[in-house]
N, C-alpha and C positions, 0 to 999 in steps of 0.2 A: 415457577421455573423448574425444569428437570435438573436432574441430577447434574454435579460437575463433569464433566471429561477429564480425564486424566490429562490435557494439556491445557485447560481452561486456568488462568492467571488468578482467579476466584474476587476476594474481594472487594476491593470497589471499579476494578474492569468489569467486573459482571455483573449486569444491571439491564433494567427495562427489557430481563426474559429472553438476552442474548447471553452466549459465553464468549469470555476473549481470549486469548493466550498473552504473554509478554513477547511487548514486539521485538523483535528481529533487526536492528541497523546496521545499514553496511555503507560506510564511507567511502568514496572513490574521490580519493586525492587529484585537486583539478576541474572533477568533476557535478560533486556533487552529492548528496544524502539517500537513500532510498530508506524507507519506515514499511515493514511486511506485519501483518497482523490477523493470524487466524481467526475466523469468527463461525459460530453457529449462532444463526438467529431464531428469533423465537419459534417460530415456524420448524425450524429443523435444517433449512438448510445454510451448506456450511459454505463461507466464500472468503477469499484472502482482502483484505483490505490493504491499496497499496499507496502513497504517501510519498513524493520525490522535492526534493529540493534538488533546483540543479543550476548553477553558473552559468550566469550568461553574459554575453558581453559588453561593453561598453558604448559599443554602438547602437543605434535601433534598427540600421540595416541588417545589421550580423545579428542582432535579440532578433529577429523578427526571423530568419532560416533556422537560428535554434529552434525556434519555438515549432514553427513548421516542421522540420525535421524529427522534433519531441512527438507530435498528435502522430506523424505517420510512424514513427518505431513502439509506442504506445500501442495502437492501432493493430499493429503487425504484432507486438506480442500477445495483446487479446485473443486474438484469432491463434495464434497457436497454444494457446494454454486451454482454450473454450474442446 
């Protein structure tokens, strides 16, 4: 495994010849959790790993437009972070 990075979390996050950082969460009251986690993998390159819990509602017509609405703002953020 290469050297740490100065933002790499070291001890047992770093493993199987990846580095990770300490991840990053951000609550959003009502809505839900997001988990952000810097990675370089073994290879060299570096990519964010991202992680959401998110509230949905009690119906399955309404869970089912979340969710829908989740893939396509997901989708949409991909594309402008790529």
């Amino acid at each position: 495994m290469s050297a740490h990075t100065d933002w790499c979390a070291g001890g047992h996050r770093c493993q199987l010849g990846e580095h990770r950082a300490d991840p990053l969460t951000v609550d959003i009251p009502g809505a839900g959790r997001v988990v952000l986690t810097r990675v370089r993998a073994a290879a060299g390159r570096e990519y964010a790993e991202v992680r959401a819990t998110v509230s949905l509602a009690g119906t399955d017509p309404a869970a089912r437009r979340q969710l829908s609405s989740l893939i396509t703002s997901v989708a949409t953020a991909l594309r402008r972070a790529a």
